[in-house]
PLY file of the C-alpha trace (Angstrom):
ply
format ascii 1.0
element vertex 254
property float x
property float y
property float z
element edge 253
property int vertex1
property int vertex2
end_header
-10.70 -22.77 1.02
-12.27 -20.83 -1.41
-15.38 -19.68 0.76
-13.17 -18.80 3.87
-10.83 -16.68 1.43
-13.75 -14.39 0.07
-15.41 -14.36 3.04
-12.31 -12.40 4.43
-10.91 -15.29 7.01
-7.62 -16.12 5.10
-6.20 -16.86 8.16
-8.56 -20.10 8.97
-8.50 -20.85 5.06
-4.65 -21.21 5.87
-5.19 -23.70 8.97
-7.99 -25.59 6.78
-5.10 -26.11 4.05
-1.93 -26.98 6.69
-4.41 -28.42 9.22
-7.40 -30.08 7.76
-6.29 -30.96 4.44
-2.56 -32.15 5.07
-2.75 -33.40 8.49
-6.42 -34.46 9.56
-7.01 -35.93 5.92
-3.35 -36.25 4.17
-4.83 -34.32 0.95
-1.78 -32.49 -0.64
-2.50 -29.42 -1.60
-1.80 -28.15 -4.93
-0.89 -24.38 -6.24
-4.12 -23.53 -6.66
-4.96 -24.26 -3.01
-2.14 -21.76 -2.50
-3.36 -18.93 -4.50
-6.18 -19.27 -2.77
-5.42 -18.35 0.95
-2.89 -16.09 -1.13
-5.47 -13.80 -2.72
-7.24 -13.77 0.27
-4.66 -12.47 2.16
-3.93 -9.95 -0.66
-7.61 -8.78 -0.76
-7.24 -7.97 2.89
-3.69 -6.04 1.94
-1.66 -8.40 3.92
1.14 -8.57 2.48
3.46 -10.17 4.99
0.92 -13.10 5.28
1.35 -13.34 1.66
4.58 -12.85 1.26
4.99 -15.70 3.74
3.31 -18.20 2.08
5.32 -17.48 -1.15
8.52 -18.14 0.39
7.48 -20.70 2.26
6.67 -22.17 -1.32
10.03 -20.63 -2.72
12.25 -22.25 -0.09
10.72 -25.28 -0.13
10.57 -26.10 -3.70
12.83 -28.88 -4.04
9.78 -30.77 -2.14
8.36 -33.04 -4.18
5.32 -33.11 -2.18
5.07 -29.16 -2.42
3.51 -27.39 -5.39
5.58 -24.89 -6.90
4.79 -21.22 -7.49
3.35 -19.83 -10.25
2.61 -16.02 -12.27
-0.58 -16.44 -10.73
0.86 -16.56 -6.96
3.72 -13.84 -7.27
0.83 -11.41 -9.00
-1.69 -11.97 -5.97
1.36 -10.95 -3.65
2.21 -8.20 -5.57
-1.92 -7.02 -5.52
-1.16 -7.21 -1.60
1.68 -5.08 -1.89
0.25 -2.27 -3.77
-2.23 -1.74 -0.81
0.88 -0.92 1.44
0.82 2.74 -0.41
4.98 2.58 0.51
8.02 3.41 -1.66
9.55 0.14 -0.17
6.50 -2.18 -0.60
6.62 -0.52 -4.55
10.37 -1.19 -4.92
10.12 -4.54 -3.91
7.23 -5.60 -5.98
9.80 -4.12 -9.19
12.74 -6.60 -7.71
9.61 -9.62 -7.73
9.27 -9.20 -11.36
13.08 -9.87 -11.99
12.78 -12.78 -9.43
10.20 -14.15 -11.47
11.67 -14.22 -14.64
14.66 -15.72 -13.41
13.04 -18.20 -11.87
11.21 -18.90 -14.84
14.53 -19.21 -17.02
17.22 -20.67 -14.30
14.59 -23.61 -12.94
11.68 -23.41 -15.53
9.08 -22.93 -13.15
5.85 -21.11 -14.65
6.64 -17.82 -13.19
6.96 -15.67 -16.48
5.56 -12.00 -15.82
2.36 -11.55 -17.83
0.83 -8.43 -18.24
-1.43 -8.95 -15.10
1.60 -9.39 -13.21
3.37 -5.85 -14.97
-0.18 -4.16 -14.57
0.12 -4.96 -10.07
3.55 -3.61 -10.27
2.25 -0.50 -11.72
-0.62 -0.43 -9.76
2.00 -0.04 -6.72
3.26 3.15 -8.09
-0.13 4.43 -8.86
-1.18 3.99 -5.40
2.08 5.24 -3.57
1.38 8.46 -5.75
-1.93 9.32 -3.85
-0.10 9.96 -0.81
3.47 11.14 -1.49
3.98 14.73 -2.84
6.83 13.47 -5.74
3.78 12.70 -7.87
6.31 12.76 -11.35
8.75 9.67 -9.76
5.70 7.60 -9.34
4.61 8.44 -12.75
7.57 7.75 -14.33
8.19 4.73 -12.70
5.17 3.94 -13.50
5.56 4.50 -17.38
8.96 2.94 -17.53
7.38 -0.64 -16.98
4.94 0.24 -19.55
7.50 1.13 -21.57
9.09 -2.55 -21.41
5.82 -4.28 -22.21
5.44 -2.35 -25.28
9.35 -4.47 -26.17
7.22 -7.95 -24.96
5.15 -10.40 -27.09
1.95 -9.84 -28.13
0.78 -11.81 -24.93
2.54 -9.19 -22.61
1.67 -6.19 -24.33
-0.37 -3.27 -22.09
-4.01 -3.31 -22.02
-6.81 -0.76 -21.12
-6.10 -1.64 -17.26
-1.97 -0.44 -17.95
-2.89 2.91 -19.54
-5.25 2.99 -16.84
-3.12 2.96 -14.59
0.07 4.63 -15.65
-2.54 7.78 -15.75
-3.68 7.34 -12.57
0.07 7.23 -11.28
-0.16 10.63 -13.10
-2.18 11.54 -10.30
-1.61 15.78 -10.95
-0.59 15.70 -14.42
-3.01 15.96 -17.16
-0.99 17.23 -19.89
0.11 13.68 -19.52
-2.80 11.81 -18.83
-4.17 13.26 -21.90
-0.88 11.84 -23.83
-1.44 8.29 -22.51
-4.65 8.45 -23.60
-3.69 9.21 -27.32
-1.30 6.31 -27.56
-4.04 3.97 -25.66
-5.90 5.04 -28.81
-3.81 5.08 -31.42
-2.17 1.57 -30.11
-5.87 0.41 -31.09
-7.18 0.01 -27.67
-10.71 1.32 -26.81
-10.89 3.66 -23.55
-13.42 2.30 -20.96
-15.63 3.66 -18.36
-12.35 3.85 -15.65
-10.37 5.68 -18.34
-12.73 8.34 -17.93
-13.09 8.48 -14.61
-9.06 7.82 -13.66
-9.00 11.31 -16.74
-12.06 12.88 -14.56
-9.72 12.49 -11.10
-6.77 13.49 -12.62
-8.16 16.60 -14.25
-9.45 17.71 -10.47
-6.01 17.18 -8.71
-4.16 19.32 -11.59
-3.86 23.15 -9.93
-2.59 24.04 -14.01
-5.73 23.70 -15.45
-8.17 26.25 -14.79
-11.17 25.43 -16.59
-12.16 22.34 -15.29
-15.54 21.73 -16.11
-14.73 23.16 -20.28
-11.52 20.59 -20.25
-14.04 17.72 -18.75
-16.36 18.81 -21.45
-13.62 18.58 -24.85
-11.93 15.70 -23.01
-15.66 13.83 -23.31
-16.28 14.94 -27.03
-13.47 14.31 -28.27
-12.15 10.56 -27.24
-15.47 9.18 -25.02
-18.35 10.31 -26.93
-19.41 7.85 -30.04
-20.00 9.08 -33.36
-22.24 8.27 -35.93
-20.55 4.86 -37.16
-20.07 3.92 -32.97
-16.62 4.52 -32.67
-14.56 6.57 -30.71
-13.54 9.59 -32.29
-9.95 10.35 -33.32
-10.45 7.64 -35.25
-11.59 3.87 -35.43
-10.22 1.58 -32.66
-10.68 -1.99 -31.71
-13.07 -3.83 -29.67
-11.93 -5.41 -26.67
-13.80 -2.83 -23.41
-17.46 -2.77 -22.93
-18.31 1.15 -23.93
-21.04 3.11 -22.49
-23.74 4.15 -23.93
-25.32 7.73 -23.92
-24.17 10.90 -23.11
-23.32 11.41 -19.27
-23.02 14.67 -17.28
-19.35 16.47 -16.96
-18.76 16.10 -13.62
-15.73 15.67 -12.18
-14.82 12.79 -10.10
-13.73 12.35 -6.41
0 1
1 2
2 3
3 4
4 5
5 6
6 7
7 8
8 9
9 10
10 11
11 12
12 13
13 14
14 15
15 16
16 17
17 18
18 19
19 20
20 21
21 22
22 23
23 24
24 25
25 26
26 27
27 28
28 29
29 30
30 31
31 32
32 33
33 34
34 35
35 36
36 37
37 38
38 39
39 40
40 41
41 42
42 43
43 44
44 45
45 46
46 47
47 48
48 49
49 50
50 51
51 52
52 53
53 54
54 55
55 56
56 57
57 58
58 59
59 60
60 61
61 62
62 63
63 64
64 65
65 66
66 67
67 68
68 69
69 70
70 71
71 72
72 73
73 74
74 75
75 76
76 77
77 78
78 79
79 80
80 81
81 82
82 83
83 84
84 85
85 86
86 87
87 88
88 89
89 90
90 91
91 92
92 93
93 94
94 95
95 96
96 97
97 98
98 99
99 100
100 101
101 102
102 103
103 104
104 105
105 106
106 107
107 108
108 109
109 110
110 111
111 112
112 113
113 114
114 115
115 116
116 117
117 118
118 119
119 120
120 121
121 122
122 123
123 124
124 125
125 126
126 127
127 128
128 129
129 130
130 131
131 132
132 133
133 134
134 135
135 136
136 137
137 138
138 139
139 140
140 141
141 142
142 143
143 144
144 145
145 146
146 147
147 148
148 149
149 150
150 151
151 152
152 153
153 154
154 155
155 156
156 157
157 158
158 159
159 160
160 161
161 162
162 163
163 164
164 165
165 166
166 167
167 168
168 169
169 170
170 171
171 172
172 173
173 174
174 175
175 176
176 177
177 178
178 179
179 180
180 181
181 182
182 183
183 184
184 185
185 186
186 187
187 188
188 189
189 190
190 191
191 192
192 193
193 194
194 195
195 196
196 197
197 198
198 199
199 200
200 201
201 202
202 203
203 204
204 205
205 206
206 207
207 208
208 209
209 210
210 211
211 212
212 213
213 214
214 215
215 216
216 217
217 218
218 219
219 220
220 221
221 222
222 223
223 224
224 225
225 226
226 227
227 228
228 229
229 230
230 231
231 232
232 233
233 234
234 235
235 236
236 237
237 238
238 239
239 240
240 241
241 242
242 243
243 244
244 245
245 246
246 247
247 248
248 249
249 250
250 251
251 252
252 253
C-alpha cells in the first residue's frame, strides 16, 4: 500500500486494499491502511477521492469489521483540500474541524484536532490567498484559528509551521507579517529557514514598501541573523527549528 501511495498510484493502492487484501486474502484492513491510500490521494490533491474514503469510513462506522477514523485521516483530507486553492474547499475544511471534535466528544472516536490538523486548515486559507485578490479575508481567517489554538492545551498550541503560515496567508501584508513574527518570537519559538523565506515572498508582493532590498536587509539583522551567544536577536528564544548557519545574501524570494 505504502509503495503504490508514494509512488503516486493511489488509485491501485485503493484496489490492493478493497481487492487484494479484503477479498483475494480476507486481511482486514486497519486505519492505518486507510491513511495510507488517503495521503496518497491527498499528495496528488484529490480531494474527492479522499473525501470518499473518509465517509465511506464515517458512514460505515458502526461496522465492527471497519476501522474507524482518526486525527490522522481527517488531517490528510484536509492537506488534499488545501490544494483545491477554493473558498469552498477552505470553508469546508473549517466545518471538518467542528466535525471532528464532535465526533471525538459525542462517540469518542480519536478524532480530536491537533495542531497538525489546525495548521492544514490554515494552510487552506494561505493557499486560496495566492489567487484571490481579498488577500486580508484569507489572512484573517487565517489568524482567527490561530487565535483559538493559542486558548488550547499545551499539545495544541501553534508551532513554527502556524506562524508560518498565517504569514504566508498574509500574502501582501508585511506590516503584518512582521507582527506575526514578533509574537512567534516572543511566544519562545525560534524562526526557521521558511520563516524567512514565507517574510522574503511576502515583502515582494507588498506594493507599500518601497525599499525592498533595505527592509530584506533589517528584516535579516534583526530576527534571522545570530549573535554572539547564538541566539536570535530580540532576545533569547527556545530550541525546537534547525537554524542556519552563516550569513546569506538579501535576495528576495519568488
Amino acid at each position: 500500500l505504502s509503495c503504490l501511495a508514494r509512488a503516486g498510484e493511489p488509485k491501485k493502492a485503493e484496489m490492493f486494499l478493497k481487492q487484494t487484501m479484503v477479498e483475494d486474502f480476507g486481511i482486514a484492513p486497519d486505519i492505518i491502511s486507510y491513511n495510507t491510500v488517503i495521503q496518497g490521494y491527498a499528495a496528488r490533491g484529490d480531494s474527492k477521492k479522499a473525501m470518499g474514503l473518509l465517509e465511506e469510513l464515517l458512514t460505515l462506522r458502526t461496522d465492527a469489521s471497519l476501522p474507524k477514523p482518526n486525527a490522522r485521516t481527517f488531517t490528510s483530507v484536509l492537506s488534499a483540500l488545501s490544494k483545491e486553492k477554493t473558498l469552498e474547499a477552505a470553508n469546508q475544511a473549517e466545518k471538518m474541524l467542528f466535525e471532528m471534535q464532535e465526533l471525538h466528544e459525542t462517540h469518542q472516536l480519536d478524532t480530536r484536532p491537533n495542531n497538525f490538523s489546525y495548521n492544514a486548515v490554515m494552510n487552506c486559507w494561505a493557499s486560496l490567498s495566492t489567487v484571490i485578490r481579498d488577500v486580508g479575508m484569507c489572512g484573517g481567517r487565517a489568524e482567527a484559528i490561530l487565535r483559538g489554538m493559542q486558548g488550547l492545551s499545551k499539545e495544541e498550541q501553534p508551532t513554527v509551521v502556524s506562524y508560518n503560515t498565517v504569514i504566508k496567508a498574509y500574502r501582501n501584508n508585511f506590516q503584518k507579517a512582521e507582527q506575526f513574527l514578533k509574537e512567534m518570537i516572543a511566544s519562545g519559538l525560534r524562526p526557521n529557514d521558511k520563516t524567512l523565506e514565507t517574510m522574503m515572498y511576502v515583502l515582494k508582493h507588498d506594493n507599500r514598501v518601497k525599499e525592498k532590498e533595505e527592509k530584506a536587509a533589517e528584516i535579516r539583522k534583526l530576527y534571522f541573523e545570530p549573535n554572539l551567544n547564538g541566539d536570535r536577536r530580540n532576545g533569547n528564544t527556545k530550541n525546537g527549528n534547525r537554524q542556519s548557519r552563516g550569513r546569506r545574501r538579501d535576495k528576495l524570494q519568488p
